[in-house]
C-alpha positions as CSV (number, residue, x, y, z in Angstrom):
1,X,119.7,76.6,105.2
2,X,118.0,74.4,102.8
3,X,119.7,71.2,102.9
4,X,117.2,68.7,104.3
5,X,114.4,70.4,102.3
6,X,112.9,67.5,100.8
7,X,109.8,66.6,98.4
8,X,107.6,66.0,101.3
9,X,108.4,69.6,102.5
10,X,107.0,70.9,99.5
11,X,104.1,69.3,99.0
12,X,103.5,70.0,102.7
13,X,103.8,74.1,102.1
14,X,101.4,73.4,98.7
15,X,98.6,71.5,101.1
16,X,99.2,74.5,103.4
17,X,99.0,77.3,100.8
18,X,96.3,75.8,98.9
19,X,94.3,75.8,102.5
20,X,95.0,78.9,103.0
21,X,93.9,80.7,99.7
22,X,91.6,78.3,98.0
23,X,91.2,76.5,95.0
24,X,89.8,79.2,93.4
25,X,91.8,82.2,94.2
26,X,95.3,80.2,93.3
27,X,94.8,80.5,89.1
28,X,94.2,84.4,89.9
29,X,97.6,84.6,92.3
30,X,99.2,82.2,90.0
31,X,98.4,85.1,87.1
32,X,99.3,88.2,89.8
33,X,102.6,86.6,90.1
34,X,103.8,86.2,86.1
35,X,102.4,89.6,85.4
36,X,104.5,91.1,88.3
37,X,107.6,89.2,86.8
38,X,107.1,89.9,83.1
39,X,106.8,93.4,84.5
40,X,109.8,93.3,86.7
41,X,112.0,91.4,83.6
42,X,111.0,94.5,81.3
43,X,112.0,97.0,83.6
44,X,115.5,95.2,84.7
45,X,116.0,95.4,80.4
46,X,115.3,99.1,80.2
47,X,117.1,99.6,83.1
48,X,120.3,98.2,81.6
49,X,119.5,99.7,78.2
50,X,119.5,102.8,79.9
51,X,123.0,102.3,81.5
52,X,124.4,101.0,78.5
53,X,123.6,104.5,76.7
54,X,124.9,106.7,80.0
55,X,128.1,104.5,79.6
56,X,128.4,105.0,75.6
57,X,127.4,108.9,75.8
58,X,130.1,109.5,78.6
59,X,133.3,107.8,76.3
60,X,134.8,110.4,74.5
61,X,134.8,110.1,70.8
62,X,138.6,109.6,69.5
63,X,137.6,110.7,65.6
64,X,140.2,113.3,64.5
């Protein structure tokens, strides 16, 4: 699907995004976008954490 994207393409869809939103508003999205990935990292860790606990409470002990 994304074989003959190239370098041009890219800097085309920057001209066109930074059109679009601004110069100023980009630093503020820019800031939106790591929050909402440092939150979504965090949650995918506690969400395996929590797993990993289901998984270790459901094993039977085998102490005699």
């Amino acid at each position: 699907m994304l074989q003959g994207f190239t370098g041009w393409h890219a800097l085309i869809i920057l001209a066109v995004i930074l059109l679009l939103f601004g110069a100023t508003k980009l630093p503020g999205l820019a800031k939106s976008v790591g929050q909402s990935m440092k939150i979504f990292k965090n949650e995918m860790k506690s969400g395996e954490a929590e797993e990993e606990a289901k998984k270790d409470d459901a094993k039977p002990s085998s102490k005699s």
